[in-house]
N, C-alpha and C positions, 0 to 999 in steps of 0.2 A: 609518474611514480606511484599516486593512492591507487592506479588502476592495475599496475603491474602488480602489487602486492594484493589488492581483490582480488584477479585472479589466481594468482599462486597460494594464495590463504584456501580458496575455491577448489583448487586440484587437492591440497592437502588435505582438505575435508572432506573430501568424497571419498578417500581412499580407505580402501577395505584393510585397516591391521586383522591381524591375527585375532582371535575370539578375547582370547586374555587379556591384550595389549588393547582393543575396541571396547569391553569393557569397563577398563580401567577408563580409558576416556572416556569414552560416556556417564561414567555413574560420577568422576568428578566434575564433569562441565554442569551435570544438574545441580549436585551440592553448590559449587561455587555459585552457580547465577540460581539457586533457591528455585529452580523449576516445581510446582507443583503437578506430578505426573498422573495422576489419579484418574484423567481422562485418557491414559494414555497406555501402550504397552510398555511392561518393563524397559528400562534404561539399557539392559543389557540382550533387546531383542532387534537394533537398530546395528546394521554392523557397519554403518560410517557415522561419523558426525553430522553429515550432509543429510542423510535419511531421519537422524534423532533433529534435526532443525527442522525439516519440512514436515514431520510425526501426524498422521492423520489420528485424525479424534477416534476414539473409539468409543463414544458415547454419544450420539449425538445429542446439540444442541440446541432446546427449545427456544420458538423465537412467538412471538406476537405475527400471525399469519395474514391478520389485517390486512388487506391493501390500500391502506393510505399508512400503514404506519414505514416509518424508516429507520430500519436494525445496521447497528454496529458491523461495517464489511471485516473487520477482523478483530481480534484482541489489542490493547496497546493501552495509552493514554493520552487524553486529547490537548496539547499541548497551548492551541488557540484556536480562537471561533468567533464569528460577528460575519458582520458587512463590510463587504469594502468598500474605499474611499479612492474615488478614479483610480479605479482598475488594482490598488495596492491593498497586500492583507498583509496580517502580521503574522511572522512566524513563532516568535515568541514577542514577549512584551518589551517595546522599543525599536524592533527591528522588525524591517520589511522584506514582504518580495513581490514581483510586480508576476499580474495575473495574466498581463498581455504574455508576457516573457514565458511562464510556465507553459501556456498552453498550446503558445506558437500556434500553427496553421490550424489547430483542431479547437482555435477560437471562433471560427467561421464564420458566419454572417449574421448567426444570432447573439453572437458574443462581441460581435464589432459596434452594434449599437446601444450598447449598456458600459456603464463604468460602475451599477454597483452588485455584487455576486455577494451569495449568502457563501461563506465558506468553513471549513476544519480541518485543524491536521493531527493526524493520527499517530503518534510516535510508538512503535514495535520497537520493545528493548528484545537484548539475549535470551530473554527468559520465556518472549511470550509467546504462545502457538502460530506459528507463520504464515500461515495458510488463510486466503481471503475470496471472500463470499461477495454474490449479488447480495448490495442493501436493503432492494425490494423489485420490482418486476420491470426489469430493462430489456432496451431490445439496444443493442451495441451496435451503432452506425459506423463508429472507425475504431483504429488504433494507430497512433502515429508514435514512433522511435524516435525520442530525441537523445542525440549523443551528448555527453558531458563530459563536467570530472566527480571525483566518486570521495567527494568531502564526508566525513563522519557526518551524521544527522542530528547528534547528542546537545542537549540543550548548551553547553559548553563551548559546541560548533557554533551554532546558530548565533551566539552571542560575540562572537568573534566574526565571523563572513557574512555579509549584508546578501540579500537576496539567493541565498544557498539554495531553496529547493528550483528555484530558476536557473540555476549554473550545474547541475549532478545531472548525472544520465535519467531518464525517467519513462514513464510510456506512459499512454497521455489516452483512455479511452471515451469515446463521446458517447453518450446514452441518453438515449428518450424513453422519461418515463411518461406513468401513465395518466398525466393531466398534458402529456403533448409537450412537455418543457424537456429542454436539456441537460443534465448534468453528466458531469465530466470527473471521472476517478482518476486521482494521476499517482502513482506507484514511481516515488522515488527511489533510485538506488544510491548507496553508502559503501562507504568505505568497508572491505571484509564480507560486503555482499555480494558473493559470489557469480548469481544469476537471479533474474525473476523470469518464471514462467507462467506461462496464460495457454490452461489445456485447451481452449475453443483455435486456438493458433500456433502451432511450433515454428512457423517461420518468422515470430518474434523472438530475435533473440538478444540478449545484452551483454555488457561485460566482453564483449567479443571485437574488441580494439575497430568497433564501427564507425567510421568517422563524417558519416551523412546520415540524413535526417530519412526514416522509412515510413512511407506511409502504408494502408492498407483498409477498406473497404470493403464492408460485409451488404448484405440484404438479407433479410426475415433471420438475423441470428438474436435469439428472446434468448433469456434465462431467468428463471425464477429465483424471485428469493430466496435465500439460502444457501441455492445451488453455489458449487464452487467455483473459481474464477481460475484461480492459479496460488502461485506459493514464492513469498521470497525464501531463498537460502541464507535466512541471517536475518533480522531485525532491519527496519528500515523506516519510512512513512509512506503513510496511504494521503493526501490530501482532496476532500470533494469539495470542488466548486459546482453551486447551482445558480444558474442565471434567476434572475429579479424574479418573485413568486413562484419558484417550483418549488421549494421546499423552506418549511419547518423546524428550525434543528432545535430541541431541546437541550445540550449543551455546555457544559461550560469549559474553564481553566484548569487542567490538573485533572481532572472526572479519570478514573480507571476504569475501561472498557473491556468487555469482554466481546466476541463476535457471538449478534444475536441479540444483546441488550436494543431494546428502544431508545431511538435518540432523535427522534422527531417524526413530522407526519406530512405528508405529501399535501402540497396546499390543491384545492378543488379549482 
């Protein structure tokens, strides 16, 4: 049913109203959810709601160009962060989700010998610009599709369904950065979120009643920090695991995140 209603929420906000009728919606959806648009074009130059959700910056965003430093993959708030403890992190405080579970096959052989990961999860409400960046200089060795169900993500969810971000559809990318470690971006989808897309792959797709697991296989595909990744349609979470000393995260509970901010440094 949460999926039936993401997609049809999905078609309905793609749909192009009338100029009048489109604006009207757009300029209450910002009021209500307090968008601050100022990086943005007017509210009434997006003619779905689906285009005012995925809204490319039109300012770009200064970042720390360092290459050990590690910037914020999108806007949001960081909900939890630490180490895990055999293979389990907290989604929020009290409650678990298991790391073996999330990352399924794209745990791989570097990830089968470790139980403790540095981890974060990145919570995308309504309000905050959808769109998500390389953290710092990856070269992306997979993307694996794991099918779910499409639970809300809202702290309110998470304190109610144990292990949520390991039960929602999500896509699960492996990256090697640049001390030779792996970490792994996992892009949960939610309830109301429509699709997530990854411009490096359109033959990822979600939200699209998939009911196996897709894997897929790159070679020499790099992107640089900054560069863009892709975009959810809606709010959602980003979570990054990195295996035992790849990374640094400066961090904490609650921290509001902008995409771009420094949030740690790539250990040597």
């Amino acid at each position: 049913m949460r999926r039936k209603v993401s997609q049809i929420f999905g078609k309905i906000a793609a749909f192009k109203f009338p100029k009048p009728i489109q604006n009207f919606i757009n300029s209450n959806y910002v009021k209500y959810f307090k968008i601050d648009m100022s990086e943005f074009k007017t509210p009434g130059e997006y003619d779905s709601l689906t285009a005012l959700f995925t809204r490319e910056l039109m300012i770009p965003r200064k970042f720390d160009e360092a290459s050990n430093i590690f910037i914020s993959p999108s806007d949001g708030v960081c909900l939890e962060c630490g180490t895990s403890n055999l293979r389990k992190a907290l989604s929020i405080k009290g409650h678990e989700y298991s790391i073996t579970e999330l990352l399924g096959s794209a745990l791989g052989e570097e990830g089968a010998r470790q139980e403790e990961f540095g981890y974060a999860n990145i919570y995308l409400s309504p309000r905050d610009y959808h769109r998500y960046h390389a953290p710092c200089d990856i070269e992306i060795l997979s993307a694996l599709y794991i099918p779910g169900d499409l639970y809300s993500v809202s702290v309110k969810a998470l304190e109610k369904v144990e292990n949520l971000y390991a039960l929602n559809e999500r896509v699960v990318l492996k990256c090697r950065i640049s001390n030779k470690k792996i970490v792994w971006l996992v892009f949960v989808g939610a309830l109301n979120v429509g699709k997530m897309k990854f411009i490096f792959d359109d033959r990822i797709q979600t939200n699209a009643m998939a009911s196996f697991v897709q894997s897929y296989e790159y070679e020499n595909l790099s992107v640089r920090k900054g560069e863009l990744l892709g975009y959810f349609e809606l709010g959602s979470t980003i979570v990054i695991v990195g295996e035992k000393d790849s990374l640094e995260l400066n961090l904490f509970n609650s921290k509001v995140l902008k995409f771009g901010d420094s949030v740690g440094m790539i250990k040597a």
